[in-house]
C-alpha positions in Angstrom: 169.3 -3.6 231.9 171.5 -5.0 234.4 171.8 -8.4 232.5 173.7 -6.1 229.8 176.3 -5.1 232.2 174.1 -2.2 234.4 175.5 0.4 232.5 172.5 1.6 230.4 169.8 3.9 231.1 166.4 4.7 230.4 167.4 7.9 229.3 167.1 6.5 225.6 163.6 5.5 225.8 162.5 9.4 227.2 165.0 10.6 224.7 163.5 8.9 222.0 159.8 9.7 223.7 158.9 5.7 223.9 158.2 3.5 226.6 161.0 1.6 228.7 159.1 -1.6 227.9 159.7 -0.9 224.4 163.0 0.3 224.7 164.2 -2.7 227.0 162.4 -4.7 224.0 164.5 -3.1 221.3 167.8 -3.7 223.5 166.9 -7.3 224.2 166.2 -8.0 220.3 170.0 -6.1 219.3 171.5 -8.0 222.1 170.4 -11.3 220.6 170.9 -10.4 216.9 174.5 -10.0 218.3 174.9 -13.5 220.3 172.5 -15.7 218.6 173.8 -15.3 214.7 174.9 -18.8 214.6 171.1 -20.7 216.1 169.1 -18.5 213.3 166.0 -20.8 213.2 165.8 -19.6 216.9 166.7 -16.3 216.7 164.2 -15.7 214.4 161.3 -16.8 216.5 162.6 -14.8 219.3 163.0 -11.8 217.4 159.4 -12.2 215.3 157.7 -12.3 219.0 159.3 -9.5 220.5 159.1 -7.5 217.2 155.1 -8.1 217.4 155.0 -5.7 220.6 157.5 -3.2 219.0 155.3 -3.0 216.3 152.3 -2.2 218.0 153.8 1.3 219.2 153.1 4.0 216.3 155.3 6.4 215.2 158.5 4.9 216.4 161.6 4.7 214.0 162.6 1.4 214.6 166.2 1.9 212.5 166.9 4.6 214.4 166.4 2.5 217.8 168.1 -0.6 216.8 170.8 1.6 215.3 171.1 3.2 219.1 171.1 0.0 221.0 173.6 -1.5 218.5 175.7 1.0 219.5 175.4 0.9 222.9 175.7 -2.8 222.8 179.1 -2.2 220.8 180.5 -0.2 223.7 179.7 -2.8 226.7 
């Protein structure tokens, strides 16, 4: 969280009733969908890993999450 500027909170992950593993996950994942568009090969490896241990949490709206972090991500 403080690599993103030290402005964001846990409260999304109690919000949204999930880990702050998974949330820091789902923030790092937006975060380098947002600077890494241009190396996709690598992106996408990075992505498909961390993905893999998003995945494994049940009954998580990951849309919903990545829509969140975008945001926030947006307002830094």
């Amino acid at each position: 969280l403080r690599l993103l500027g030290g402005s964001i909170t846990f409260a999304d992950a109690q919000m949204f009733g999930i880990s702050e593993k998974i949330w820091a996950t789902i923030l790092a994942i937006a975060y380098l969908k947002q600077h890494m568009s241009d190396q996709p090969e690598l992106l996408e490896g990075l992505v498909e890993k961390a993905m893999e241990l998003v995945l494994q949490t049940p009954g998580i709206d990951t849309d919903v999450l990545f829509s969140r972090a975008e945001t926030i991500l947006n307002h830094l």
